[in-house]
C-alpha positions as CSV (number, residue, x, y, z in Angstrom):
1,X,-23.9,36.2,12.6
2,X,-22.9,34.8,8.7
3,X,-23.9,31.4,7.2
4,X,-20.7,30.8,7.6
5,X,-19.9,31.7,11.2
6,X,-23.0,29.9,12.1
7,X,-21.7,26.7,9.9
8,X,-18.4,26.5,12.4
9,X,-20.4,26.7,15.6
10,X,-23.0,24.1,14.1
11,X,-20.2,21.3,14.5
12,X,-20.2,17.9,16.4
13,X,-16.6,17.4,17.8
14,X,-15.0,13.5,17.6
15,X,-13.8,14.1,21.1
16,X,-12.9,9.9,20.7
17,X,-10.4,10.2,18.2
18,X,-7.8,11.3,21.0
19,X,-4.6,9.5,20.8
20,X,-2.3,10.6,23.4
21,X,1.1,11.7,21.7
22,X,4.4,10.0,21.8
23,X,7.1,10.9,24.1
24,X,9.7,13.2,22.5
25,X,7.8,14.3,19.3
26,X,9.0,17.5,18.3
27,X,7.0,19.8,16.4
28,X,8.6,21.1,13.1
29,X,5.7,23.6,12.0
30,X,2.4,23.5,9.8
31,X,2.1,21.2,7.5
32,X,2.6,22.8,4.1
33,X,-1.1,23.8,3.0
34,X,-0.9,22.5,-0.5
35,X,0.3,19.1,0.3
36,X,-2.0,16.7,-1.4
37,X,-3.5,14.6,1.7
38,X,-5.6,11.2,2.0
39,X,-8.5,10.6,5.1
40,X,-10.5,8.2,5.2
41,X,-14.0,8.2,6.5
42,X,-15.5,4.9,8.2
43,X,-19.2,4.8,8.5
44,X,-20.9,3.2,11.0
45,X,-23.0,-0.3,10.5
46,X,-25.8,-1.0,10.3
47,X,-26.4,2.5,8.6
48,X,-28.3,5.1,11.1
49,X,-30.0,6.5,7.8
50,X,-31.1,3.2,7.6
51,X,-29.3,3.1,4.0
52,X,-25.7,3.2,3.5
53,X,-26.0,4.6,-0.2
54,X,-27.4,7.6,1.5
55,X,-24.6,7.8,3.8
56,X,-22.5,7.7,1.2
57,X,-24.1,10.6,-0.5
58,X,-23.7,12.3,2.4
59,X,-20.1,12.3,2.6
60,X,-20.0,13.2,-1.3
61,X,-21.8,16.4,-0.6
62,X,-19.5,17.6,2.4
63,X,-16.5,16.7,0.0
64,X,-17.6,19.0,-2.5
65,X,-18.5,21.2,-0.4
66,X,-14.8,21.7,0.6
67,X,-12.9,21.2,-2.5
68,X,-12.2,17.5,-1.7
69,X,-12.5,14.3,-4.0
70,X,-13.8,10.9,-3.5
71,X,-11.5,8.4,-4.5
72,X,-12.5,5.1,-3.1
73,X,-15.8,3.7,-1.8
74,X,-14.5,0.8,0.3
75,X,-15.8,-2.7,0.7
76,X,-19.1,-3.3,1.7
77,X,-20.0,0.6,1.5
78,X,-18.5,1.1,4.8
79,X,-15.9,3.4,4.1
80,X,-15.1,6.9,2.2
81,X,-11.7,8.0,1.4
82,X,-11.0,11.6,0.4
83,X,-8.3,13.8,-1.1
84,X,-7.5,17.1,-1.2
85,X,-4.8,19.9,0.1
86,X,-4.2,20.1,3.7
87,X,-5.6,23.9,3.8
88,X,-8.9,22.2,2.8
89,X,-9.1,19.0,5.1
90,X,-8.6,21.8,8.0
91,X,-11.1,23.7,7.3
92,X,-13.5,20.2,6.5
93,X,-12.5,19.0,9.9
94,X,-11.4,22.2,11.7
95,X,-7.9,21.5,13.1
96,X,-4.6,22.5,11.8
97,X,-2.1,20.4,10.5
98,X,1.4,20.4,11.8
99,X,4.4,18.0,11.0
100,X,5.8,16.6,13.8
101,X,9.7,14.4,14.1
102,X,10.2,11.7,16.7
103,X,13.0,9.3,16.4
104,X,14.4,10.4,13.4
105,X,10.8,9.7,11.8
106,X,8.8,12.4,10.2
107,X,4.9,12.7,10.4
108,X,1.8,14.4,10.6
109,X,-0.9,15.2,13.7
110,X,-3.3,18.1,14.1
111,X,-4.2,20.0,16.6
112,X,-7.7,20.7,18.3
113,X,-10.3,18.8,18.3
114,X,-11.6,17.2,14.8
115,X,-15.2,18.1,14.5
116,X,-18.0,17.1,11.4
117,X,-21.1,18.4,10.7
118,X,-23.8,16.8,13.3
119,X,-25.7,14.9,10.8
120,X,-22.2,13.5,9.3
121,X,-21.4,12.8,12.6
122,X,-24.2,10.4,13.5
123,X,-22.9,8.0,10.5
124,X,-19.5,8.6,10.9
125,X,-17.6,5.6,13.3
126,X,-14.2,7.1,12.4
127,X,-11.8,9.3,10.9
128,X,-8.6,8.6,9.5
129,X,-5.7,10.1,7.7
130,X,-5.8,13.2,8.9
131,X,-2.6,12.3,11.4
132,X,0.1,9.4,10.2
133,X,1.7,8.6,13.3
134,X,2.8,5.3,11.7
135,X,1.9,2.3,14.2
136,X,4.7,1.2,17.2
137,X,8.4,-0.8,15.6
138,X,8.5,-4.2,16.6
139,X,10.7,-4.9,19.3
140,X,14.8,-4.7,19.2
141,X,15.5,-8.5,20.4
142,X,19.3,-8.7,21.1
143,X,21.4,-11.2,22.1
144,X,24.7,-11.4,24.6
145,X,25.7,-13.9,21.7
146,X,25.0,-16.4,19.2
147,X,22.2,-18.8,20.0
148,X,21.4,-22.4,19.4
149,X,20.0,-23.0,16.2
150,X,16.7,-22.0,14.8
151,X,14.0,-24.9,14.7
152,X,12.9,-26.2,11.6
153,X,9.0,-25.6,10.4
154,X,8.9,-29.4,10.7
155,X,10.5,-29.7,14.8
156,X,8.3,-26.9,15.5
157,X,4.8,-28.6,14.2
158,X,6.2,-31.5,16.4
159,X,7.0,-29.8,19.3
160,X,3.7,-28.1,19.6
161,X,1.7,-31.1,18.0
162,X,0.2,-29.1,15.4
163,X,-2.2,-31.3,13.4
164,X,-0.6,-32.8,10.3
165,X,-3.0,-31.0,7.9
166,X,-3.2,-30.0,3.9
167,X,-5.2,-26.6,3.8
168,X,-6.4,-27.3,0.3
169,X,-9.2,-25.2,-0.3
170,X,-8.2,-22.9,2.4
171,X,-6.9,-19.2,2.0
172,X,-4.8,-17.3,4.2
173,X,-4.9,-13.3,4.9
174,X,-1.4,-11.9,6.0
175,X,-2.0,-8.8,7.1
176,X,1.5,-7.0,6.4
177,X,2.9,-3.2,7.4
178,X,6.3,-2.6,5.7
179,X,8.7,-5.0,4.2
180,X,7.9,-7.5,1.4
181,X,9.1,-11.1,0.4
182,X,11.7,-12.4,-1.7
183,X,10.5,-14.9,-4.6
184,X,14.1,-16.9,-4.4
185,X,14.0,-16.4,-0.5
186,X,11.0,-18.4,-0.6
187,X,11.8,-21.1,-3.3
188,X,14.7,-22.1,-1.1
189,X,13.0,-22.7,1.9
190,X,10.1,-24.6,0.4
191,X,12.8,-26.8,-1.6
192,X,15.1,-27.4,1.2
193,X,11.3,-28.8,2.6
194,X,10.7,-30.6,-0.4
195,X,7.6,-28.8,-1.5
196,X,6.4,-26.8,-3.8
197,X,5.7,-22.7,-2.9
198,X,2.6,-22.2,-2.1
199,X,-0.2,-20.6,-4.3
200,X,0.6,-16.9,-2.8
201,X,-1.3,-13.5,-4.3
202,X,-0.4,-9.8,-3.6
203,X,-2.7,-7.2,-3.1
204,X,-1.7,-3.2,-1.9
205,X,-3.5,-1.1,-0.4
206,X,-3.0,2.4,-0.8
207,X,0.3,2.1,-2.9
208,X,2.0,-0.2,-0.4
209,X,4.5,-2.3,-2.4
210,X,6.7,-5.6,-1.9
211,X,10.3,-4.1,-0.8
212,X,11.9,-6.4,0.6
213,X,14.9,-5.3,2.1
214,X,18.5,-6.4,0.9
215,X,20.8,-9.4,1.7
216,X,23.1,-6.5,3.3
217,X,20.3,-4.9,5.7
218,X,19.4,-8.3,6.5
219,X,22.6,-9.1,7.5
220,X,23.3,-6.2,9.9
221,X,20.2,-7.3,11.3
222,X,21.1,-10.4,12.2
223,X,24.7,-8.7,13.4
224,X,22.8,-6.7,15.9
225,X,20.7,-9.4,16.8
226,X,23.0,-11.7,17.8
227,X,24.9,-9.0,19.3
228,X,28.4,-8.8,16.6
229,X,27.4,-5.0,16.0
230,X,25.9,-2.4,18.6
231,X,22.3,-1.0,17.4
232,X,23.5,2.6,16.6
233,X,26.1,1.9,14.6
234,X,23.3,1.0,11.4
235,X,20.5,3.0,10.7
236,X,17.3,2.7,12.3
237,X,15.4,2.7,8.9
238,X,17.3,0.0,7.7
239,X,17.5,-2.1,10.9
240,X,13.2,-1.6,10.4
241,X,13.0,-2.7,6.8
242,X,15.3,-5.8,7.6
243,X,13.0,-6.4,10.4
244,X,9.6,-6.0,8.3
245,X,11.0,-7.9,6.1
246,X,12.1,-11.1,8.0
247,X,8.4,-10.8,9.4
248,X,6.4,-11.0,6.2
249,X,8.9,-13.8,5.3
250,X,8.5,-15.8,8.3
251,X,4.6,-15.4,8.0
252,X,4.8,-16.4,4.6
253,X,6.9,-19.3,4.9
254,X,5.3,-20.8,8.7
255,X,1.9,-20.8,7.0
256,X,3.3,-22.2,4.0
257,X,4.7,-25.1,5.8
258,X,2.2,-25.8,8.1
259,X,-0.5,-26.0,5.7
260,X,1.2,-26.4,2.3
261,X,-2.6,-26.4,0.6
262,X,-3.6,-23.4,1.4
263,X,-3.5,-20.4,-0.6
264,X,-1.5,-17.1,1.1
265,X,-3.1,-13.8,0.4
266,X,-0.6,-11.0,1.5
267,X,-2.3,-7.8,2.1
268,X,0.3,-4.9,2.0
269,X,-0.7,-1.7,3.6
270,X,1.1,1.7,5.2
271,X,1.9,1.4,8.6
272,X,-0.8,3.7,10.1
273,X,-4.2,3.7,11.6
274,X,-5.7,4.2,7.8
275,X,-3.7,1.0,6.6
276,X,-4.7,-1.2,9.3
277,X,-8.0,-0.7,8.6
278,X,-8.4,-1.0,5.3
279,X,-6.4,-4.3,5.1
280,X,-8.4,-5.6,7.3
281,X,-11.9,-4.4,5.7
282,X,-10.7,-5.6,2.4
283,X,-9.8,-9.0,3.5
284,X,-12.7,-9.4,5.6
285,X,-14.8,-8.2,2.4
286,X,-12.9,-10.1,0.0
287,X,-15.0,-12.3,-2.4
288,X,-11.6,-13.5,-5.1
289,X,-9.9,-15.1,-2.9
290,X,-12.9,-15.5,0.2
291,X,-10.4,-15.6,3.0
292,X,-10.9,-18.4,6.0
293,X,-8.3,-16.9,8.2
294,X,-6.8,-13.8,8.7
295,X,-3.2,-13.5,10.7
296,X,-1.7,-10.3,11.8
297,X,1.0,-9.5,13.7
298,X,0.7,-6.1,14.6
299,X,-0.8,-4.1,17.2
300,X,-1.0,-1.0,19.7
301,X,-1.0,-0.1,23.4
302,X,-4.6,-0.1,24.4
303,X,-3.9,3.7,25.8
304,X,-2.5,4.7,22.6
305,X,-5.4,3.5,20.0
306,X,-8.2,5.6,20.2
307,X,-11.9,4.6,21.2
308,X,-12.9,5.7,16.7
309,X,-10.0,3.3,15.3
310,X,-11.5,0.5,18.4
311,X,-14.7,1.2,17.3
312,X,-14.0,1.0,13.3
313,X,-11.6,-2.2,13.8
314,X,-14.1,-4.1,16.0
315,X,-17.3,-3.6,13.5
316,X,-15.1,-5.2,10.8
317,X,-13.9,-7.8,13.0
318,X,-17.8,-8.7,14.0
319,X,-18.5,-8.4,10.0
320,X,-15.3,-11.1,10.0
321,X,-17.0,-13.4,12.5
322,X,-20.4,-13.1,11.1
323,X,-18.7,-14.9,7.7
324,X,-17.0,-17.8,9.5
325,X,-13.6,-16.3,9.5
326,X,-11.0,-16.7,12.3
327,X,-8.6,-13.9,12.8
328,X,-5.3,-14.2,15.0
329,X,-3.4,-11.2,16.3
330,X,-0.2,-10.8,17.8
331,X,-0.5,-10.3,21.8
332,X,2.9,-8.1,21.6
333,X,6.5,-7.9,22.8
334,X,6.8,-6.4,25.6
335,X,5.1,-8.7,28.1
336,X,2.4,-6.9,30.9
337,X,4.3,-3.9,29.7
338,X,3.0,-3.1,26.3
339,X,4.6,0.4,26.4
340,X,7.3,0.1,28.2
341,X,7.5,4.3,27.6
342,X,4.8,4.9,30.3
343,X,5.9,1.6,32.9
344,X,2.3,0.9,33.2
345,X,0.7,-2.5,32.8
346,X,-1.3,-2.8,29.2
347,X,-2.4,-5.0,26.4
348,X,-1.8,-5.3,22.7
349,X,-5.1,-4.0,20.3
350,X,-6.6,-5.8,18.1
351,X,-5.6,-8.8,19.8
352,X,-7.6,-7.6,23.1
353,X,-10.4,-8.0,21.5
354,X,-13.2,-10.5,21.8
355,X,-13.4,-11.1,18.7
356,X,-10.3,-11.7,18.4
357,X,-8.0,-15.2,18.5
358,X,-4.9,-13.7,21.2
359,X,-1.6,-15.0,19.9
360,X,1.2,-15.4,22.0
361,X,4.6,-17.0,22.2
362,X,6.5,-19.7,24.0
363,X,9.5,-21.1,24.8
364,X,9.6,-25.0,24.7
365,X,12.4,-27.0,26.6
366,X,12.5,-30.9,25.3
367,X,13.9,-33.8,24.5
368,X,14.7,-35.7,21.5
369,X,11.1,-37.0,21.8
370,X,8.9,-35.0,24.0
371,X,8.1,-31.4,25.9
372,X,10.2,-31.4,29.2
373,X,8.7,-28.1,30.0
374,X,6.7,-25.0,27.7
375,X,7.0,-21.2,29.4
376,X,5.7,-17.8,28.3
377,X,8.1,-16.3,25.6
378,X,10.5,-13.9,27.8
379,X,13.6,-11.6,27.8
380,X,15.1,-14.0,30.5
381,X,18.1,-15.7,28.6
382,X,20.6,-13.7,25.8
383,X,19.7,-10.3,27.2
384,X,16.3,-10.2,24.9
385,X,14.6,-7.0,25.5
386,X,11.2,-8.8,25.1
387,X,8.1,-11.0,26.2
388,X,5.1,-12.4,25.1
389,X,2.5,-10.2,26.2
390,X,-0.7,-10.4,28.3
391,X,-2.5,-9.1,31.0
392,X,-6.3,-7.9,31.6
393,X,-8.1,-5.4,29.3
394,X,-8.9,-1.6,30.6
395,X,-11.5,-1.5,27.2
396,X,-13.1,-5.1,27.3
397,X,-14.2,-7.0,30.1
């Protein structure tokens, strides 16, 4: 037997990175071995070497020894991110590559099961880049025709009795996937309130820019949304950056009006299990702004995230806690049903975690001067293909 052949069979296999596929990806072939790819290695904490610097070291040694490149030490130590060509991420993780096209959207996954050398393994939590499935659209919400009105910031701080508060002092992490924010969108709003814009800073991650999509994309949005044009008659691309965009918007302009003191940090990342975790780490680990609360409005089936990305997101979340900040996550939009693909009841991650401030949504029936009645967000009026969702946990009790 070669050094090398026994180097391949001395390998520790991440059997929990699994993350079942999609229905109706189609696979297009190997991924071109020279592309020029990013992964990103998340050690675990506290450090098993008992130093993290050593970890770290670690990891700079297998990258070399492969022909890949550190390019960022993330916050804290805790992370790794390489880059190099495909051919030589296979052979550093032993899988292959292939490009894969579901729903019009192109991406990458490998095949096999990811392995690392067993003393890499030990400090390793997770492993990410090597596929960019990006994460689950937000819900299609349609409507049999126009609705009533939109609340104001102001009715809706009545109608749920939200404290009258400043924020001063406070800051704000919007964790963002896709979309961006208009500077005149948002002067409007805050001077039809009669207030000033809020303090807001940007910050990317991994090239992730503000693009926020155009008056026209909006608009055919808001045509299939209140049901004046059919879905498939505009593109699906555009229909999602319209849709990003309103999100990062509303996020930006609800806190804004709800606690007009506090500063907004908006935290731009790709779409993917890489971006969501390094927004997160890097707002959690922030020391210019130090954030107090983090929102995010995005999330996964349970039985689509994988027990690494769990296990990577919930160390950062307990790193959160352990500084005194308060993060929200969205409980999803599709009710108990949070993949409607697979008709089986299940919950929205992060927000199923316990470290984790669940966010759902409501409807509130009332009159001029109080709540008649408050009900779980649901599809029931307009034809909405949505819900609030909830339900029980299969990965926390």
């Amino acid at each position: 037997m070669t050094s090398a052949d026994a180097a391949r069979l001395s390998r520790a296999p991440l059997h929990d990175h699994h993350r079942p596929s999609r229905q109706g990806e189609k696979d297009l072939g190997p991924v071109e071995p020279s592309l020029l790819i990013q992964a990103t290695i998340v050690l675990r904490y506290p450090s098993v070497s008992g130093s993290i610097t050593d970890d770290v070291e670690q990891l700079n040694r297998f990258a070399a020894q492969h022909g890949l490149v550190v390019v960022e030490v993330g916050p804290g130590n805790r992370s790794v991110t390489l880059t190099g060509r495909a051919q030589d991420l296979e052979s550093a993780f032993a899988v292959k590559l292939v490009d894969v096209e579901r729903a019009g959207r192109r991406y990458r996954r490998y095949q096999g099961v990811p392995s690392l050398p067993p003393q890499l393994r030990e400090i390793a939590a997770g492993t990410f880049g090597l596929r960019s499935r990006p994460t689950r659209p937000r819900a299609r919400i349609h409507h049999a025709g126009s609705t009533n009105p939109f609340w104001t910031a102001q009715e809706m701080a009545t109608a749920y009795e939200f404290p009258e508060i400043e924020g001063t002092g406070q800051r704000i992490a919007l964790i963002e996937l896709g979309g961006g924010y208009s500077e005149a969108d948002l002067q409007q709003f805050f001077r039809k309130l009669g207030r000033d814009v809020p303090r807001i800073s940007f910050k990317s991650i991994d090239g992730a820019q503000n693009q926020p999509a155009s008056a026209d994309a909006i608009q055919a949005w808001l045509d299939v949304l209140e049901g004046r044009r059919e879905e498939s008659s505009v593109d699906s691309a555009l229909l999602e950056a319209a849709q990003t965009t309103v999100e990062v918007t509303m996020d930006i302009e609800l806190a804004g009006a709800l606690a007009p003191g506090a500063e907004l940090v908006v935290y731009m990342a790709p779409a993917t299990e890489e971006g969501i975790y390094k927004a997160l780490s890097m707002a959690a680990h922030d020391e210019d702004p130090r954030i107090d609360v983090i929102s995010m409005s995005w999330g996964e089936p349970e039985p689509y995230v994988s027990d690494a990305h769990m296990t990577a997101i919930n160390q950062v979340l307990e790193y959160a806690v352990q500084r005194g900040i308060t993060v929200c996550a969205s409980s999803g939009d599709f009710g108990a049903y949070d993949d409607p693909e697979s008709k089986a009841l299940s919950v929205n991650f992060p927000a199923s975690s316990p470290l984790v401030l669940a966010c759902g949504g409501s409807t509130v029936l009332r009159t001029i001067s109080e709540i008649e009645k408050e009900i779980a967000w649901t599809c029931g009026p307009h034809g909405m293909h949505a819900a609030s969702g909830g339900g029980v946990s299969e990965r926390f009790t």
